[in-house]
N, C-alpha and C positions, 0 to 999 in steps of 0.2 A: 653834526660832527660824528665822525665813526668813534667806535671804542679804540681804535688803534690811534686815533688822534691825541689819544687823553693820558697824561705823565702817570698816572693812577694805573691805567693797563698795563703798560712798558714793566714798572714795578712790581705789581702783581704776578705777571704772566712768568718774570723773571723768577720769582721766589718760589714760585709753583713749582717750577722747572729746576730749581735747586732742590728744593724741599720732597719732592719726587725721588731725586737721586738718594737723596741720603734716604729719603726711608725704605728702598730696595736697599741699599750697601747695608741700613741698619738691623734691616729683616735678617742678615747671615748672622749676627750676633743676640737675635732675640731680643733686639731693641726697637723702639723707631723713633723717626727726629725729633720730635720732640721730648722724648725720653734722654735721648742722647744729649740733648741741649740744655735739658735741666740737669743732667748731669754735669757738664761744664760749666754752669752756674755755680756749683756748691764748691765754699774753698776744700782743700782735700785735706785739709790737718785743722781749721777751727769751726766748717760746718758752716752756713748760714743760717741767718734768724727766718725766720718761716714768714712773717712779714715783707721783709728783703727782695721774698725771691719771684714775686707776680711780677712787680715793676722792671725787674730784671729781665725777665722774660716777655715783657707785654703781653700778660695774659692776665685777664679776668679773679678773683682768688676763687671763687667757686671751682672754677677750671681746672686750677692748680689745686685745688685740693684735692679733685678726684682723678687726679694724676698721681698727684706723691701719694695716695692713698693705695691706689696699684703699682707704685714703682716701693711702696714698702713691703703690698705684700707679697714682689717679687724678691725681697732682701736685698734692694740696692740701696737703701736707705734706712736711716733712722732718726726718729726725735728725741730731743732730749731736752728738756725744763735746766731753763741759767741758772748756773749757781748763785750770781748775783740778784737774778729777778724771777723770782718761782714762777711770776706770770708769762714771760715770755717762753717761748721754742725754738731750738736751733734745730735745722736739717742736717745728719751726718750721712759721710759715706760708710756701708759696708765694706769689707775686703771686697766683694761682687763687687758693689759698685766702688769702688776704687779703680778697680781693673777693666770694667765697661766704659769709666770717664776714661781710661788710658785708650780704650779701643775708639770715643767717639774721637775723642781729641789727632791718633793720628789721620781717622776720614778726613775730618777738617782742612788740617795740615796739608794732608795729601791733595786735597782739591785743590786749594789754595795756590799750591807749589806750581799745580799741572794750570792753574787759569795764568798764576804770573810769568809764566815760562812764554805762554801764549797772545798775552797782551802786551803791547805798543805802553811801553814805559809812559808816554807825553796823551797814551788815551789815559790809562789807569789813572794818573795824574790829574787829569780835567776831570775820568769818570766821581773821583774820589769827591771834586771841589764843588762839581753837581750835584751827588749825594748831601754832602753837606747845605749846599743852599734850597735846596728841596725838605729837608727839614728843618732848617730855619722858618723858609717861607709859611710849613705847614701848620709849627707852631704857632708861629704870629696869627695868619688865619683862625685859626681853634681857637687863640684869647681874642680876637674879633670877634668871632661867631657865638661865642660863647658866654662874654660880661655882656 
């Protein structure tokens, strides 16, 4: 079987090719995508819990730690200990990142607007219900493979 045969390449090669784009558009704003993404992670008025925000992003927490560790000490962020649970941390935006989440968000948008202008409503549609049964499938698989 070639790797072009395999639903894993298609996926991959695709996200590549997006995640490409955006970290050149994100390079003009002194971001990159995955900066940009953890930034539309975080709500903009109550913060997220620093637990919250790996699963959110399907990243590793090591990963993200030495991400939010450089996205704080570019001032896009900040933590701050609950007032209800001294143990826990929330992630906030800075005014910076306030306004960088505003710059990832309309990339996004903008991509978004320029792929649906372009795609066949009845593809989008099927692409979507594909997407969906591919990670159905993937999860089932995983608690096969896995208990």
């Amino acid at each position: 079987m070639k790797p072009t045969e395999t639903v894993d390449y298609h996926i991959k090669f695709l996200w590549h090719s997006i995640s490409n784009l955006y970290n050149q558009i994100a390079q003009e704003f002194d971001l990159t995508q995955a900066t940009g993404y953890a930034l539309l992670n975080i709500d903009s008025n109550e913060g997220v819990a620093a637990t919250k925000i790996a699963p959110l992003m399907g990243m590793k927490a090591t990963s993200l730690s030495r991400m939010l560790k450089k996205m704080e000490g570019d001032n896009l962020i900040y933590k701050k200990k609950c007032e209800n649970d001294g143990r826990s941390v929330k992630i906030h935006l800075t005014e910076k990142g306030l306004k960088k989440k505003k710059i990832a968000r309309n990339v996004v948008l903008e991509f978004n607007e320029y792929m649906l202008e372009r795609i066949d409503q009845s593809d989008l549609k099927q692409y979507f219900e594909t997407m969906r049964s591919i990670t159905k499938i993937t999860e089932d698989y995983k608690n096969l493979k896995l208990t």
